[in-house]
N, C-alpha and C positions, 0 to 999 in steps of 0.2 A: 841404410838398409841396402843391403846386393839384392839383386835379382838377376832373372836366368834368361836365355836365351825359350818364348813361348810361355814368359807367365804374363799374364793378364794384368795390366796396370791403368792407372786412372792419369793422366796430364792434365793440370789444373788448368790450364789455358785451352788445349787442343779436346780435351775429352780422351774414352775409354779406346784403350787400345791393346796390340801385343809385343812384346820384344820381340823381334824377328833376327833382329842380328847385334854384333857386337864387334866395335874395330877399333885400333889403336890407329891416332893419327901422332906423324909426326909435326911439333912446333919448334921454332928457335929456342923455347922455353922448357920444350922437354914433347916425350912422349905423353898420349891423354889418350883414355879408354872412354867411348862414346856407346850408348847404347844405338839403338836403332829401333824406334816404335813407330811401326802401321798403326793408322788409325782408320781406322776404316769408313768409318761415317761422313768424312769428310776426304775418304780419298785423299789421304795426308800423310807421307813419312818422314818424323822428326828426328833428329839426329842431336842426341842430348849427353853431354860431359856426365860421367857416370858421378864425379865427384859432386854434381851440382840439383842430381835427381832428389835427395832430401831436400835439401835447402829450396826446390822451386816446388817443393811438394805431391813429387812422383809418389803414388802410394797403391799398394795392392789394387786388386777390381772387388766389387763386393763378390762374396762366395755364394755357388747355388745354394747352397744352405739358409742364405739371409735372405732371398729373393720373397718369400712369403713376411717379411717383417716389411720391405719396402713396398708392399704393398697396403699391407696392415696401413702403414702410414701413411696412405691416400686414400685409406675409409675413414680416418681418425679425425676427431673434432676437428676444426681449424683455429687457427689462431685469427682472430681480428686483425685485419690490416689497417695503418694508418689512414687517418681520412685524406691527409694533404699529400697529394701526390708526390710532392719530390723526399718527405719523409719515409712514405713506403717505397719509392724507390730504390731508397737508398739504404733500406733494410733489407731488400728482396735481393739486391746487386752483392750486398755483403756476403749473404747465407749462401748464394751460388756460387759467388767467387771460392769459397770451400772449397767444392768440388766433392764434398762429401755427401754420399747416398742418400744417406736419411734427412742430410739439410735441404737438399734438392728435391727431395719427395714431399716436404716439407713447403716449399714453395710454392712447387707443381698445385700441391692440393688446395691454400691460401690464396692461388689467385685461382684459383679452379671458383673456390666457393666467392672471393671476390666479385668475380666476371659472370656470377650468379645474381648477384646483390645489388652490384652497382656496373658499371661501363669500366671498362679497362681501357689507358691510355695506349697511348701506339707505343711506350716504353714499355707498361705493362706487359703489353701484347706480346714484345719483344722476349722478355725476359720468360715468359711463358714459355713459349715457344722454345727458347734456347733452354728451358730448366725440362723439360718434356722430352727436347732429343737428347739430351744431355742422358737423364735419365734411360729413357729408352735404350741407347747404344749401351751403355753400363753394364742395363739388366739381360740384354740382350747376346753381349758378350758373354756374361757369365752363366746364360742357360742353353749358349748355343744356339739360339732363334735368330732368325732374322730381326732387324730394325722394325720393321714395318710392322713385323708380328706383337712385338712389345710397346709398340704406340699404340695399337688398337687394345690389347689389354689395359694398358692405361686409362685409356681415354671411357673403355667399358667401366672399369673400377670407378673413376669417377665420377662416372654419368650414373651409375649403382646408388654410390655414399648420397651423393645430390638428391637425386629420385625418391632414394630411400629415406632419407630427412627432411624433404619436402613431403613425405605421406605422413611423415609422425608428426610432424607440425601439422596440418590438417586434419589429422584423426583429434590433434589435441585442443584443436580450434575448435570442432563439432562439439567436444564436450564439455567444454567451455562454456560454448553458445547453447546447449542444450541443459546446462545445470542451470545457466541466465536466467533464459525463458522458464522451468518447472518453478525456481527461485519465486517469477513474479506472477506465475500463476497458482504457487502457495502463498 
């Protein structure tokens, strides 16, 4: 896949960024076209073999257009995490290493409702963390907000789906408890 000088790209290692420039170096082995992506998030400029941007998994930014589905995907049910820590880790480590939008909002949400449930290790924590800015700079790049702007919508969306599923589970408790009790006093 080419890309241009100002489109919006994802580095599977470094996180969302922009092509800012593009240069021909010379080697004994030949001339090599290098992109050049700012990353912003990280105060990072990588300088990457244009030949090697598929193969290490350079891939478009998601489009403002998708930004309401990645979100969708941090109200959306959760998936059960593994009980044994280094099994979920090393399912949550796979999905991130993606680098793709939806696996990552996927994650975000999973140890969101996890770190609900149960305690999150200092890995978990980690991978939280890095799967939230990950995200964040992503969404952030592609609606033109700030970082900081897109972490607090996140972290709202969240705290929302959480909130709002811990009221339906309690509403669903009450009538539970309250069919019980009419039960044993019919």
């Amino acid at each position: 896949m080419q890309f241009s000088i100002g489109d919006k790209v994802v580095h599977p290692h470094h996180g969302p960024g922009q092509i800012i420039g593009a240069e021909r170096r010379e080697f004994l082995d030949g001339e090599k076209l290098y992109y050049e992506i700012e990353i912003p998030g990280q105060e990072l400029s990588v300088h990457l073999p244009r030949k090697s941007a598929e193969e290490i998994g350079l891939r478009p930014a998601i489009s403002r257009t998708k930004l309401p589905r990645a979100l969708a995907k941090l109200r959306s049910k959760p998936r059960c995490l593994p009980k044994d820590y280094k099994q979920r880790q090393e399912e949550v480590w796979e999905r991130l290493r993606t680098g793709r939008v939806m696996q990552v909002a996927e994650v975000v949400r999973d140890l969101a409702w996890h770190e609900k449930r149960e305690h999150l290790t200092r890995k978990d924590t980690d991978h939280f963390t890095q799967g939230k800015s990950r995200l964040a700079a992503e969404m952030a790049l592609a609606s033109g907000t700030e970082v900081a702007d897109m972490e607090r919508t996140i972290n709202d969306t969240l705290a929302a789906a959480i909130d709002g599923a811990d009221g339906h589970e309690r509403r669903h408790r009450q009538r539970a408890e309250t069919a019980g009790r009419a039960q044993d006093e019919g």
